[in-house]
ROVO-124043 format. One record per residue (C-alpha): x, y, z. Coordinates in pm, whole numbers. Each point is the difference from the previous one (the first is absolute). Layout:
N
+--------+--------+--------+
|   east |  north |     up |
+--------+--------+--------+
|      X |      Y |      Z |
...
+--------+--------+--------+
END
This chain:
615
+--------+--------+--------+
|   east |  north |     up |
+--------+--------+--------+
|     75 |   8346 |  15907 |
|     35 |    -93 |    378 |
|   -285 |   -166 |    165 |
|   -196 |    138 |    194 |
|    -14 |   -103 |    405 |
|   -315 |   -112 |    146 |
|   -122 |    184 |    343 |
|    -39 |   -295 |    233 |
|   -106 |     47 |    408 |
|    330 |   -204 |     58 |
|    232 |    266 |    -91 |
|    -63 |    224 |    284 |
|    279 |   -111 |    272 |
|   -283 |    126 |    228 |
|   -301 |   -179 |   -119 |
|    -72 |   -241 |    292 |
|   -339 |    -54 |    -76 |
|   -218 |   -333 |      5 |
|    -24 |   -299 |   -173 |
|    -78 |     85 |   -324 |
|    385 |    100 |   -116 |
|     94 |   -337 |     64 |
|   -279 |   -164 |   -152 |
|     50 |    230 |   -325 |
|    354 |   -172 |    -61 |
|    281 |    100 |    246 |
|    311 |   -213 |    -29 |
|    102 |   -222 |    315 |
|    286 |    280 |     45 |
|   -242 |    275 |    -20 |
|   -241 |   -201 |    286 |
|    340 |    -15 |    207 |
|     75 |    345 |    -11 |
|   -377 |     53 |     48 |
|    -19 |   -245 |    308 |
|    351 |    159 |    131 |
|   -178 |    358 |    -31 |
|   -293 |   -117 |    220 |
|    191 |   -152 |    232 |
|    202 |    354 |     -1 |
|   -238 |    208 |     23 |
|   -300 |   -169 |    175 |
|     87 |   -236 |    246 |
|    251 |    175 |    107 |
|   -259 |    275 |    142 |
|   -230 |   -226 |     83 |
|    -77 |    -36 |    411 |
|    -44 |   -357 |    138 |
|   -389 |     36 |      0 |
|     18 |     70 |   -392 |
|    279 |   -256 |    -68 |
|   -229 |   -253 |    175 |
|   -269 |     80 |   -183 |
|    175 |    -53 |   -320 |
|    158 |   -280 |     98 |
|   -322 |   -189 |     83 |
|   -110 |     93 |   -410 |
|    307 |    -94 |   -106 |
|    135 |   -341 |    176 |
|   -350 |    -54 |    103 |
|     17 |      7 |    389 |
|    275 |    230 |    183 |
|    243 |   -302 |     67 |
|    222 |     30 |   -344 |
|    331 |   -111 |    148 |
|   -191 |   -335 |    -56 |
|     50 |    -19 |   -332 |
|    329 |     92 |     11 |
|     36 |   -278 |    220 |
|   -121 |   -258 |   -173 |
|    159 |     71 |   -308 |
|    331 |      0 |    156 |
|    -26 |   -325 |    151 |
|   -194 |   -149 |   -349 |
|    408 |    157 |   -160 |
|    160 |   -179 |    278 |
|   -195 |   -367 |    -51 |
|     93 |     84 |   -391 |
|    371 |     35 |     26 |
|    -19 |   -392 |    228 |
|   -224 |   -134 |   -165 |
|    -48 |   -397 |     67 |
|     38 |   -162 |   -427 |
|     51 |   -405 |    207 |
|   -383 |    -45 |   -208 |
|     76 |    179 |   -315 |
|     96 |   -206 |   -339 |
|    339 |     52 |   -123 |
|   -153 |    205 |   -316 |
|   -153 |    239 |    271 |
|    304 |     50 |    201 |
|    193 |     55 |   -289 |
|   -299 |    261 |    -91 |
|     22 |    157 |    348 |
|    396 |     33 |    -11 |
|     14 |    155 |   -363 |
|   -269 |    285 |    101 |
|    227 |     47 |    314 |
|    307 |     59 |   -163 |
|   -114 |    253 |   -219 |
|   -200 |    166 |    265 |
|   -165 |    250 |   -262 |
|   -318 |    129 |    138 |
|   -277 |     16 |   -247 |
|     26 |    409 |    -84 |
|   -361 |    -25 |   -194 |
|   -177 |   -119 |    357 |
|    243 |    253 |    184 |
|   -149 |    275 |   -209 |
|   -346 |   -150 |      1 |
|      8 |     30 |    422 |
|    175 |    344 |      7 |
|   -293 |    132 |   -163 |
|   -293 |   -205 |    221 |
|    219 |    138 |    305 |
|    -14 |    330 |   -125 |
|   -362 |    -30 |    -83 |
|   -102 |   -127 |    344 |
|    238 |    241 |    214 |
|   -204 |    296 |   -188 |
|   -382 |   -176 |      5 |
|     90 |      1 |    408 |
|     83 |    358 |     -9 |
|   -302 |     68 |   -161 |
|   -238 |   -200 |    240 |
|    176 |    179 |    312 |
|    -46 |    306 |   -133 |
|   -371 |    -56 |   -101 |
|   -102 |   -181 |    372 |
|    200 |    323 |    149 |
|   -282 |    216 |   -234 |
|   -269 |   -215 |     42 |
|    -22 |    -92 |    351 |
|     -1 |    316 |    157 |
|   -225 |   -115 |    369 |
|    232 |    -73 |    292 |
|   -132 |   -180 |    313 |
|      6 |    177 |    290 |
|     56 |    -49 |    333 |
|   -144 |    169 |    324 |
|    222 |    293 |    159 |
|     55 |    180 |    300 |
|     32 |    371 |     69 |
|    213 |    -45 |    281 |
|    235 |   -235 |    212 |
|   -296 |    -32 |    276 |
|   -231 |   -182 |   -215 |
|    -42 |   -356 |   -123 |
|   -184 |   -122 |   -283 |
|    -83 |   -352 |    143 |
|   -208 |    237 |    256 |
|   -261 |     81 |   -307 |
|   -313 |   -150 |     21 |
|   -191 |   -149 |   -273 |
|   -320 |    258 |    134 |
|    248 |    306 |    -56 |
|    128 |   -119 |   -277 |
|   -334 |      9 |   -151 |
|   -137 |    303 |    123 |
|    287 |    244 |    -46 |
|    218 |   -142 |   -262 |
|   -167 |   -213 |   -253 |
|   -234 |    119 |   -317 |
|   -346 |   -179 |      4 |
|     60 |   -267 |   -243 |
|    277 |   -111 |    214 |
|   -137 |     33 |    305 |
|   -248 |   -300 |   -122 |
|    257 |   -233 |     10 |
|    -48 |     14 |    424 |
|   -241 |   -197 |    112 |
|   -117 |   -301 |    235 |
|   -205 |   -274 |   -150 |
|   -136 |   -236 |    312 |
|    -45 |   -318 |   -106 |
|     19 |   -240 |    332 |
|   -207 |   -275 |   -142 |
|    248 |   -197 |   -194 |
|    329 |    159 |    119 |
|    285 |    -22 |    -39 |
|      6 |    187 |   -290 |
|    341 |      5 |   -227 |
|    -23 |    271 |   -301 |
|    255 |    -12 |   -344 |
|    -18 |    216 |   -287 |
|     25 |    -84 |   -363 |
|    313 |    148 |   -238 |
|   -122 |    331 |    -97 |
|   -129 |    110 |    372 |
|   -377 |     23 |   -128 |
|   -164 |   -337 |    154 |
|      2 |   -140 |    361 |
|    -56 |   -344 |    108 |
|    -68 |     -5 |    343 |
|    -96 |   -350 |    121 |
|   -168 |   -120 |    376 |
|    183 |   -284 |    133 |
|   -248 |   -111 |    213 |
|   -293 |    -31 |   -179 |
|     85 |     19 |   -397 |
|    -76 |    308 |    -50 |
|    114 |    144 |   -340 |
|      7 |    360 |   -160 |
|    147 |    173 |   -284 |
|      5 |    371 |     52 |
|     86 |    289 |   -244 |
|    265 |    233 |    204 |
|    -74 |    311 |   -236 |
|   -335 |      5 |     54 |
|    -64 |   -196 |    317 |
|   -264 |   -202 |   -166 |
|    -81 |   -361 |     76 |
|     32 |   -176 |   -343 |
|    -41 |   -361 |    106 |
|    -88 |   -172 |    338 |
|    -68 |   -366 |     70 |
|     82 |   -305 |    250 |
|    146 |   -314 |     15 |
|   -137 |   -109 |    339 |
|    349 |   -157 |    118 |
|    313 |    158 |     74 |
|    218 |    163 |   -234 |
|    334 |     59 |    100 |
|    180 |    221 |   -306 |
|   -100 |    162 |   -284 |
|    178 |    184 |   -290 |
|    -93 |    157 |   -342 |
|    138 |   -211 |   -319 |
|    105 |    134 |   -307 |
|   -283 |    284 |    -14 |
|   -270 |     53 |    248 |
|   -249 |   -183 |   -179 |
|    121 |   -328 |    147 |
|     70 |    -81 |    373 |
|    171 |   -286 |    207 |
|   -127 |    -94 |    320 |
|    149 |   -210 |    234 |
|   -274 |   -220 |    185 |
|    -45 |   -196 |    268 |
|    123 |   -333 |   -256 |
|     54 |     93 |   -307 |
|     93 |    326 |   -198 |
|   -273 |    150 |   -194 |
|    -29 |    244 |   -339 |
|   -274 |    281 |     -9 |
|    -28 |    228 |   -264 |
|   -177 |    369 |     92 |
|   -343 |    -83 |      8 |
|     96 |   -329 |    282 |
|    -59 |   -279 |   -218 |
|    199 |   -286 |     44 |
|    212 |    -50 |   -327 |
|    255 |   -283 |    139 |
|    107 |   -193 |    302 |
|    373 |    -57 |     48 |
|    -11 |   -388 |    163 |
|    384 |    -47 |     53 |
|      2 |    307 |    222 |
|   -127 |    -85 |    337 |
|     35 |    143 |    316 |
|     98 |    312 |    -96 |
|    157 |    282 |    191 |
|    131 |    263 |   -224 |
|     28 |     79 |   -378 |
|    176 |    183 |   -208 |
|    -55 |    100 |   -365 |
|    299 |     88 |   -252 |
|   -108 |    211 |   -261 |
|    223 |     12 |   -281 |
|     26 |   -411 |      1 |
|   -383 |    -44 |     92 |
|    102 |   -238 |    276 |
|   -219 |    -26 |    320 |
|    241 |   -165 |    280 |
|   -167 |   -132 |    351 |
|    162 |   -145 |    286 |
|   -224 |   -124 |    346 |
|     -9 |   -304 |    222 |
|    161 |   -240 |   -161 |
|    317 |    199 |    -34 |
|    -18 |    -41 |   -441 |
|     53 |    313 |   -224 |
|   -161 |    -20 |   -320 |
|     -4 |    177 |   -287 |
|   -305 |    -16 |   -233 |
|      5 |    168 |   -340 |
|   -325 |    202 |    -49 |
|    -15 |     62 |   -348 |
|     -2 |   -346 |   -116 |
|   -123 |   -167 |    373 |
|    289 |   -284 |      2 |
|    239 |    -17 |    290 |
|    351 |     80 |     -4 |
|    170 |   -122 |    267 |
|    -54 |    -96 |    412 |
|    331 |     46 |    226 |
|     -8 |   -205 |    342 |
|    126 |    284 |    238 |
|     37 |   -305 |    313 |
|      1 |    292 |    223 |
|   -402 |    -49 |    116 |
|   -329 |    227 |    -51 |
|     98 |    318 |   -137 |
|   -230 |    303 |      9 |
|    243 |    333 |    -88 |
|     76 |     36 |   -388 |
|     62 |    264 |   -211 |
|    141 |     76 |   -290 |
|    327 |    173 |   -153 |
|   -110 |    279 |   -241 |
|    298 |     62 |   -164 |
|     87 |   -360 |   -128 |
|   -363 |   -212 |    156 |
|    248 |   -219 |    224 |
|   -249 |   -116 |    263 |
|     39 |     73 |    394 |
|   -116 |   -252 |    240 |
|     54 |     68 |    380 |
|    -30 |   -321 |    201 |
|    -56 |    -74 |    385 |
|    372 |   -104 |     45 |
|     32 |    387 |    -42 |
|    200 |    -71 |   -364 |
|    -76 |    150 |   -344 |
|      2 |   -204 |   -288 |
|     29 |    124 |   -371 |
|   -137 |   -210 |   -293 |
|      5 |     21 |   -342 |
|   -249 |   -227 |   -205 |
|    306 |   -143 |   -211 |
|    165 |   -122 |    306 |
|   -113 |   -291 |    201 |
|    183 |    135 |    354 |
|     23 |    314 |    123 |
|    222 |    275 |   -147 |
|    107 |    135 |    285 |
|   -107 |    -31 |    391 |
|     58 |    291 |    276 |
|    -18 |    -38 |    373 |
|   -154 |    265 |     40 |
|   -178 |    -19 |    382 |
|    177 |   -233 |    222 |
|   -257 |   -209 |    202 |
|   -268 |    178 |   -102 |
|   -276 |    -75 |   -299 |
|     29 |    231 |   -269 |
|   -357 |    180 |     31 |
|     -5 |    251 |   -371 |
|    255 |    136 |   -208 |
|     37 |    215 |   -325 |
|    207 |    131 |   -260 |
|     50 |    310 |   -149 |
|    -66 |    141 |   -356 |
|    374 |    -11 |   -101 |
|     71 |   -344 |    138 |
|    305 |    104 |    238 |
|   -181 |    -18 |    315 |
|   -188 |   -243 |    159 |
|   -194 |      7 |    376 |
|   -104 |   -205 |    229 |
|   -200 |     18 |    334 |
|    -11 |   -305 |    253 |
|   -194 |   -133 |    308 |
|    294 |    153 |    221 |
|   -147 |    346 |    -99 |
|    349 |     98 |   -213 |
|     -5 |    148 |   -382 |
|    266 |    -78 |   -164 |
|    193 |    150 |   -352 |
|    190 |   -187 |   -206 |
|    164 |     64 |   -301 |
|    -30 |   -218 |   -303 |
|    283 |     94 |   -154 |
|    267 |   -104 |    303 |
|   -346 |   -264 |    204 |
|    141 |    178 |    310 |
|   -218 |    191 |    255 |
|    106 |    400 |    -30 |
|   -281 |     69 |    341 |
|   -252 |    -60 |    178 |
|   -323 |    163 |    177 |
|   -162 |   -109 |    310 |
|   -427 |     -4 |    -13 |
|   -164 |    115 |    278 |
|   -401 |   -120 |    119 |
|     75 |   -333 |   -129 |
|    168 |   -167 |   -314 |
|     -1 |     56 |   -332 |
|   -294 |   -155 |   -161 |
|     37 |    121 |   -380 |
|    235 |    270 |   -175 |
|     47 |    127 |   -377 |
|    224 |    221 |   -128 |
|   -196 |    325 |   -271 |
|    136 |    116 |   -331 |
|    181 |    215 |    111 |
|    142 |   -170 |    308 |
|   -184 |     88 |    291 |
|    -32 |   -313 |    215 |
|   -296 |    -57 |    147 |
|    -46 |   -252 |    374 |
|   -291 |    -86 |    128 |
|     30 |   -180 |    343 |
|   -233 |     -9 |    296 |
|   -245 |    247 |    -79 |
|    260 |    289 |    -95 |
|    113 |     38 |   -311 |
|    352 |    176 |   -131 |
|    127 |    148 |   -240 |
|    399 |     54 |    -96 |
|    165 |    254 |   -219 |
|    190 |   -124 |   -339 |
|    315 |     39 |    157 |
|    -71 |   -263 |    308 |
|     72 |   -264 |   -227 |
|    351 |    100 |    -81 |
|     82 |    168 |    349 |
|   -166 |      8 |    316 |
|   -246 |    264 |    102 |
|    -84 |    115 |    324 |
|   -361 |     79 |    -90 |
|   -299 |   -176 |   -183 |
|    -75 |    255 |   -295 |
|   -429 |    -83 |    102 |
|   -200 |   -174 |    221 |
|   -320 |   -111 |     50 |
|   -221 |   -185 |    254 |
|   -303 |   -234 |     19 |
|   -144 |    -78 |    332 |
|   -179 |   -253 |     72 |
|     41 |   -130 |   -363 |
|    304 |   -179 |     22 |
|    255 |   -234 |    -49 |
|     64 |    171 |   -410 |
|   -116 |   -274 |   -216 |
|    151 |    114 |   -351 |
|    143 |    372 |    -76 |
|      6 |     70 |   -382 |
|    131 |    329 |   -219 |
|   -225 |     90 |   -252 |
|    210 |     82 |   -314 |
|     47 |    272 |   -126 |
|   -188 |    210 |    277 |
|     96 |    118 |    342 |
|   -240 |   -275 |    185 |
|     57 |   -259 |    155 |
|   -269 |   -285 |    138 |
|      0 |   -180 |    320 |
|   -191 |   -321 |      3 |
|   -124 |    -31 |    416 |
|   -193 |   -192 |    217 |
|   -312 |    233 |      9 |
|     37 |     87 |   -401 |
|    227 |    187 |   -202 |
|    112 |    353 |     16 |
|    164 |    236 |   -271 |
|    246 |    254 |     83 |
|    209 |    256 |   -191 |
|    367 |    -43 |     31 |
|    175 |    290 |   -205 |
|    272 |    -81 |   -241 |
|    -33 |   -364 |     15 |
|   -200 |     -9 |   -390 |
|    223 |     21 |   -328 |
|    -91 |    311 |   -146 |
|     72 |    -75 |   -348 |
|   -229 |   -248 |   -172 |
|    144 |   -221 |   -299 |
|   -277 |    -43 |   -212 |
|    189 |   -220 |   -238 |
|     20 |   -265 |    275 |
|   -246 |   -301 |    -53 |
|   -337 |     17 |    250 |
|    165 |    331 |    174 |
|   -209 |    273 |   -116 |
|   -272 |     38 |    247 |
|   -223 |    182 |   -251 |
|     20 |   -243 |   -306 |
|   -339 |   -105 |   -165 |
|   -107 |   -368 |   -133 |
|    185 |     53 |   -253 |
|    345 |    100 |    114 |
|    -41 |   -312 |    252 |
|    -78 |   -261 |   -292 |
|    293 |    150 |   -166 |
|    196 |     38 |    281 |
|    -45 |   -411 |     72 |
|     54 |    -93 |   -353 |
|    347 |    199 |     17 |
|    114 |   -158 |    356 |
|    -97 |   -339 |   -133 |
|    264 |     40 |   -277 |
|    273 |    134 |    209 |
|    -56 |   -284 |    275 |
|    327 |   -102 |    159 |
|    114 |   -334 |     22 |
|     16 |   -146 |    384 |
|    346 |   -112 |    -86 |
|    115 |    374 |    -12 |
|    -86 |     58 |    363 |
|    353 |     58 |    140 |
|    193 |    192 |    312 |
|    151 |    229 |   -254 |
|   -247 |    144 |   -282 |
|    261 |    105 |   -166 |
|    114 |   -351 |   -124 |
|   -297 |    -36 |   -253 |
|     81 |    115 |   -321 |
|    367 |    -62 |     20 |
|    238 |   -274 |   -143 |
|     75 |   -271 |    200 |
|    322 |   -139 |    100 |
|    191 |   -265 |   -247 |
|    197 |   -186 |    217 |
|   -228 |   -164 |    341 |
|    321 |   -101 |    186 |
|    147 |    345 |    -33 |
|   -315 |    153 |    156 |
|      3 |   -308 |    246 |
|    394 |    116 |     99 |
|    -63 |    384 |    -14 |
|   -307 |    -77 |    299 |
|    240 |   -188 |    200 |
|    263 |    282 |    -43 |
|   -277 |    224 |    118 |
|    -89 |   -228 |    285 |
|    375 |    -59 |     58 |
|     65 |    446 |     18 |
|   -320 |      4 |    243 |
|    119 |   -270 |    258 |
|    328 |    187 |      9 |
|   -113 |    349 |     13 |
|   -210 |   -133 |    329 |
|    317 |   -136 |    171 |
|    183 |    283 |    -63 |
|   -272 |    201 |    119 |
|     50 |   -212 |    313 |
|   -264 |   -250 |     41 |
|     67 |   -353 |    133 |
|    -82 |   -294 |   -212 |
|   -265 |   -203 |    256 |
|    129 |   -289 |    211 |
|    -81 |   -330 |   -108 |
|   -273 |   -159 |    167 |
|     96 |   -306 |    243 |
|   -201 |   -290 |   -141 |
|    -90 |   -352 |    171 |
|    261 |   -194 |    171 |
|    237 |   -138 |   -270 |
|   -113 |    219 |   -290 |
|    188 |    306 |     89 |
|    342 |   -204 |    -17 |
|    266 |    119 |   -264 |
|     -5 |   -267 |   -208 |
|   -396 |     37 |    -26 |
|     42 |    318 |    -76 |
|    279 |    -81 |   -318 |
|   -286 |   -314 |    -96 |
|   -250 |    279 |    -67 |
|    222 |    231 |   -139 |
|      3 |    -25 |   -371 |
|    343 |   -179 |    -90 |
|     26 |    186 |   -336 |
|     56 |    324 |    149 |
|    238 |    109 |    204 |
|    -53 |    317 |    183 |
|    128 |    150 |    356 |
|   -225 |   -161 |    197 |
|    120 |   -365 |    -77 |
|    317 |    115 |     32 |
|    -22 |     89 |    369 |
|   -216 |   -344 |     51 |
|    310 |   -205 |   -178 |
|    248 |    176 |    217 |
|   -258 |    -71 |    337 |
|     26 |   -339 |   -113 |
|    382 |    -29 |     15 |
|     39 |    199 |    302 |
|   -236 |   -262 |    126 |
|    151 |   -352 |   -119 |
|    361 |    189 |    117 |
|   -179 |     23 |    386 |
|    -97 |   -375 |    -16 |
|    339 |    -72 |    -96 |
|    175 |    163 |    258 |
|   -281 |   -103 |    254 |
|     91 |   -373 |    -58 |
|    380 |     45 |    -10 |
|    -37 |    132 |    325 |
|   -217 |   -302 |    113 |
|    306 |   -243 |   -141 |
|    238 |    156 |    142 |
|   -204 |     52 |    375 |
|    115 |   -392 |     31 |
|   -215 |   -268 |    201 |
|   -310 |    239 |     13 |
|     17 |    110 |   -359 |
|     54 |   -345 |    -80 |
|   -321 |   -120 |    218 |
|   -207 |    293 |   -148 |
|     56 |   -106 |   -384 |
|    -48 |   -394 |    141 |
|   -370 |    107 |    113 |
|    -40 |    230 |   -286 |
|     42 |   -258 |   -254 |
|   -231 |   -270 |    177 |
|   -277 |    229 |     69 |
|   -294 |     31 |   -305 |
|     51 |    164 |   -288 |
|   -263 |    242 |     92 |
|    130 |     94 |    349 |
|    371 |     82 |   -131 |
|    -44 |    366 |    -34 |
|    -38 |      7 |    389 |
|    331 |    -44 |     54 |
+--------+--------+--------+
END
């Protein structure tokens, strides 16, 4: 009697469904059919917003031609390998597995199926975040050509646009006493610590319900302040040392190493609290277990403008030489460094949320963009009423300058083209120069630290909409509870310093065999660049005349390095023979000149050694 066939999801050609087919027992041909479908089917539809979006799930970040990258150049350092420190057993080994070149079909299977697995896990978080997230930000818009929206006042805002709860979020708090006052928010947008810097003046303020929770001072200057981990605990930057305060302003420690501190900057997901000020050191001090990690000598004097990549917590500092310098706590010199305002101190600078774009504003009143990706400038902006004093950059990419006592406010798209328009502007007078401007996340405010106090204004569109809840100490409505556990969770998935990095995407991936192949590849890089710039037509720079008798040709082959032999010793070895022929033919002539030439060499040869080159 034939046997009967069981019903299985997997025989519908047109099942396409989630995980759970895969998981119940699909073959590694069945998952390639299955990852072949979706590719068919759904990516293929897909518009770049969506394929972004499911790209960041998948790869995790929206750079996946990385990968690819790096795995092609891991095949390449395979197939030449160096085996000079291998045994001959081993290269025997090696050679025998190369000539049969079978690929293990078990672990082929094996990673069909994960790839399957992941491809349709991404699918499914797309499509849930494009269910669940359904509040947009939005921006202000005009009825007609005629009007601007940088024309809108803060006043009308209030009175003809906004509901009551946030109309709250306008208002004026005078605090002349111990101004200047510089204001920073905590993670989830609920707490504000605004600081005096005059007379150490300290206050943690709840945003939602514009309560004072906690207010005490330091009588002596503090010059930065930031939130750590949750905002329970608080780092202030005093007049010597830095300090930690918990809610209620008790003093739990004192940081002795850091002294003469400027600014601060805490990294969240590897608990690190870096500081930079007079001295010109950057250190990074691990919170959870209070041990240092490392202190960089930047030799490029005081430095008071630092913050902080969000996308891969590569820290900014702008110096007075008007350069930016990027550090990493695994490296003991810079990363990379940007000339980024020529003659000009480097005054404040931020990033955006993505990581591509970084700006800068200097004493000679210019804003600059840059691009990460390419560390070229794409445009500028020009400040007017004085310059820039302190900038950030929202959630959703506003960019926000306060200079004088004016400050602007910039569309998303003027930091990949140039706009002829601020998007919003407001104006303090009589309270300025801007002492700090901060967005508050996840709402449409933004704070502006002054010299008379601190103000609170509502920018529109500048707050991400949709809150991630699953993100540790982001939920601005989590209990005592949720925060302990919240702590407990970030504690375990603490980052090491060592994966701080220029590309994120490098952690978690396999690491190249061979060192002098990756050594070679950078120089072919390097090699591609150089040429790709003289094609492009720019001239290699002149050669700077040195001191008398060090700018000779046979100096210049002495410092050369004699292993290498490269154009440029080339032209100096054929300088020198053109050289030796001149003397040559220079005393032939003198020979052959008769009684003179004769007298010449006569007084030549009894003069000093040292006066011979004279004649």
């Amino acid at each position: 009697m034939p046997r009967s066939k069981r019903s299985n999801a997997n025989d519908d050609p047109d099942d396409i469904g989630g995980s759970m087919n895969v998981a119940r027992g699909q073959s590694d041909k069945q998952a390639r059919e299955k990852r072949k479908k979706l590719k068919r089917d759904r990516l293929s539809g897909m518009s770049p917003r969506e394929r972004e979006r499911m790209e960041a799930y998948l790869h995790g970040s929206t750079n996946a031609d990385s990968g690819k990258r790096r795995l092609k150049a891991l095949r390449e350092d395979d197939e030449r390998m160096q085996m000079d420190g291998l045994t001959p057993v081993a290269r025997q080994n090696l050679e025998r597995r190369r000539r049969r070149n079978k690929p293990d079909k078990i672990m082929k299977a094996r990673m069909d199926i994960q790839e399957t697995k992941r491809m349709e896990a991404a699918l499914a978080n797309a499509d849930a975040e494009a269910i669940l997230n359904t509040e947009q930000s939005g921006l202000l818009e005009t009825e007609h050509e005629m009007e601007r929206t940088y024309k809108l006042s803060q006043q009308e805002l209030k009175r003809d646009h906004l509901d009551e709860q946030m109309a709250r979020q306008i208002f004026d708090l005078k605090l002349g006493q111990y101004a200047p006052y510089g204001m920073s928010y905590d993670r989830s947008g609920r707490y504000g610590l605004l600081r005096g810097h005059g007379g150490g003046h300290v206050a943690v303020m709840d945003c939602h319900t514009l309560a004072l929770r906690t207010e005490f001072h330091v009588n002596e200057i503090v010059r930065d302040g930031t939130f750590l981990h949750n905002p329970t605990m608080l780092a202030l930057a005093q007049k010597k040392n830095v300090f930690i305060y918990d809610d209620a302003g008790s003093e739990i420690h004192r940081m002795t190493d850091h002294t003469d501190i400027f600014r601060m900057q805490f990294l969240p997901y590897h608990w690190l609290l870096a500081t930079v000020g007079r001295a010109g050191y950057l250190r990074y001090h691990d919170t959870s277990t209070g041990e240092p990690v490392s202190t960089h000598r930047t030799r490029l004097g005081p430095c008071s403008v630092m913050r902080q990549n969000p996308s891969n917590a590569v820290i900014h500092l702008g110096h007075t030489n008007g350069t930016v310098t990027l550090w990493s706590p695994a490296n003991s010199d810079y990363l990379v460094k940007i000339l980024c305002h020529r003659g000009s101190p480097i005054s404040c600078l931020s990033v955006d949320r993505s990581g591509r774009y970084m700006v800068t504003g200097g004493a000679d009143s210019q804003v600059r963009i840059w691009d990460l990706r390419m560390y070229k400038e794409t445009h500028s902006y020009f400040t007017r009423g004085g310059p820039p004093t302190d900038l950030d950059i929202s959630q959703r990419g506003i960019l926000g300058i306060g200079h004088g006592c004016h400050t602007t406010f910039w569309s998303p798209e003027a930091l990949k083209v140039k706009v002829t328009s601020p998007y919003m502007g407001h104006a303090l007078p009589g309270c300025g120069p801007v002492e700090t401007l901060r967005f508050r996340p996840f709402e449409d405010v933004c704070g502006i630290g002054h010299q008379k106090g601190f103000s609170s204004i509502v920018i529109p569109g500048s707050g991400e909409p949709n809150l991630d809840t699953m993100e540790y100490n982001t939920n601005p409505f989590q209990d005592s509870k949720q925060r302990r556990e919240a702590e407990v969770r970030s504690l375990l998935d603490k980052l090491k310093p060592e994966m701080i990095a220029l590309d994120p995407d490098t952690v978690g991936t396999v690491e190249e065999s061979n060192k002098h192949a990756r050594l070679e590849r950078v120089r072919d890089m390097a090699e591609e660049a150089n040429a790709r710039k003289e094609a492009e037509g720019q001239v290699k720079k002149k050669e700077k005349k040195k001191m008398r008798g060090r700018s000779k040709i046979q100096k210049k082959l002495n410092r050369k390095q004699k292993n290498i032999v490269d154009e440029g010793v080339i032209k100096l070895r054929e300088l020198r023979d053109k050289e030796k022929a001149e003397k040559q033919r220079a005393q032939a002539r003198g020979t052959d000149g008769g009684s003179d030439g004769e007298g010449l060499s006569s007084v030549k040869e009894s003069a000093p050694k040292a006066l011979r080159r004279f004649f």
